[in-house]
N, C-alpha and C positions, 0 to 999 in steps of 0.2 A: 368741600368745594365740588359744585357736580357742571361735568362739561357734557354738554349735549352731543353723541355719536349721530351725524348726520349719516355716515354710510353702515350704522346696523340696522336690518330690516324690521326691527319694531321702532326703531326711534328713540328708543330708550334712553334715559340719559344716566350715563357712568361717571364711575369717579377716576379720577387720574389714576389713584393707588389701585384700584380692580387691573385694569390695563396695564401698570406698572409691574403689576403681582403676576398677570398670567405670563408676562413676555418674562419676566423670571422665572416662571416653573417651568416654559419650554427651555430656554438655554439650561436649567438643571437636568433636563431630560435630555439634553443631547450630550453633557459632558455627562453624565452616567452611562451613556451608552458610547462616551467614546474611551469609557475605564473598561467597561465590559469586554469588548471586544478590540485588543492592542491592535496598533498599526501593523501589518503584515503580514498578520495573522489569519487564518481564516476558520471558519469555525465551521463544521459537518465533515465530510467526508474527502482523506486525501487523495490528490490525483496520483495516477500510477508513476508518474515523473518523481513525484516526495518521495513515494513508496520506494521507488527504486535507483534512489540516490547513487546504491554502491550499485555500479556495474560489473566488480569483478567479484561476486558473492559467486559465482560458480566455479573460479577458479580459488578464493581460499579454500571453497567444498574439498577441491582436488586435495588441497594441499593437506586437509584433515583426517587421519587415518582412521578408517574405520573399524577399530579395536573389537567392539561388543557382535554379540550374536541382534541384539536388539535392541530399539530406541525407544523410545518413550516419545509419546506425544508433543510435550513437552520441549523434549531435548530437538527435537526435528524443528519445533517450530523455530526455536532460539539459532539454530543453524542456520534457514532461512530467514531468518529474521522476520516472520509473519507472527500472523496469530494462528492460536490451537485452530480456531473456527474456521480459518480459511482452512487447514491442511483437512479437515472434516467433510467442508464443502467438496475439495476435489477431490476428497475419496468418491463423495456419492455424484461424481460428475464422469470422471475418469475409469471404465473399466480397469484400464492397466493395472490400474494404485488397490490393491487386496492385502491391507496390513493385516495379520494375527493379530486376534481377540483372545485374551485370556478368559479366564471363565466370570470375571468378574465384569468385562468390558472394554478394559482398557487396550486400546491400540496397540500394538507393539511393531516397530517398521524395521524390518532387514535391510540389509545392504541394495539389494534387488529393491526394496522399495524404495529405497532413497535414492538410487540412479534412477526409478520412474518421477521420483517430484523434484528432481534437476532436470527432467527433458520437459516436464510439466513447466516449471519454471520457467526455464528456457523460452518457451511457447510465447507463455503468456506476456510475463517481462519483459523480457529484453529484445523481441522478437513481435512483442503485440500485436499477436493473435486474438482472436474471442473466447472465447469460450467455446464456441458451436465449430467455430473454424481448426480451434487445435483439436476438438475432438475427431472433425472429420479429417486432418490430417496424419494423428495416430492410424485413427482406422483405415484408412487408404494403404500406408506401407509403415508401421512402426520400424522393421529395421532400417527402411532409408532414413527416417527423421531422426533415431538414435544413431542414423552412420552419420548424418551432415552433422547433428552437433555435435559428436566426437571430434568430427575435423574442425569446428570452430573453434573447438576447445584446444586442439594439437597447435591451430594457425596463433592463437592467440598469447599460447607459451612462447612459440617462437619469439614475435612478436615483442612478447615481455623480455625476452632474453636479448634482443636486438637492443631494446631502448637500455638495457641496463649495461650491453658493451658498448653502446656507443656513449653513454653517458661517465664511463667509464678512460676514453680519450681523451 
């Protein structure tokens, strides 16, 4: 049975089932791509808000003792809970951050460096700086920006010790 398409530009005349058939491969291509990609979900790159769910990732740092002469890439990253590549990144962004190289290549970060990639942290995270701006506020005065977050770090125990005596009433 052929029905004549008044509104296609040649005139053509189609059949119900071509027209039936195409408007079903589109509704299959839109539930294929609403399997694809779940509700809620988003797909490419997290915002720093995802990234930085846990707010007090600089106060467990505190609470973890730092036993070894040296870390592992690795082991820093899983602390921060980033990737290796970010902590790689702000080496070559951050003069402060100069972890030891062993002869093979591998990173190796002391204690001094991991108090550099909590104020680095600091910065950027929870404090959302730039890039360009935390570097020029290192450079301007490192001991004030390691003294003020010292003290957010001291106000914040407090702080934490308040909500757990008064939760404790």
């Amino acid at each position: 049975m052929h029905q004549l398409d008044l509104f296609s530009p040649s005139g053509t005349p189609n059949t119900v089932k071509e027209t039936a058939g195409a408007a079903a491969k589109v509704k299959v291509k839109k539930t294929v791509a609403a399997v694809a990609t779940p509700r809620g979900k988003k797909r490419g790159r997290k915002s720093l808000k995802e990234l930085s769910e846990d707010p007090g990732l600089i106060m467990e740092l505190d609470k973890i003792t730092l036993d070894k002469q040296y870390y592992s890439i690795s082991e820093v990253a899983t602390m921060f809970k980033v990737n290796t590549s970010l902590i790689r990144y702000w080496e070559n962004e951050f003069d402060i951050l100069q972890p030891k190289k062993n002869r093979k290549g591998d990173r190796l970060f002391r204690q001094e460096d991991i108090h550099h990639l909590k104020l680095i942290y600091h910065l950027l995270r929870e404090r959302k700086y730039t890039i360009e701006g935390a570097k020029q506020k290192l450079k301007e005065d490192h001991k004030l920006a390691a003294r003020n977050f010292e003290m957010v770090q001291a106000l914040l125990k407090v702080r934490g010790f308040l909500t757990e005596l008064k939760d404790q009433l």
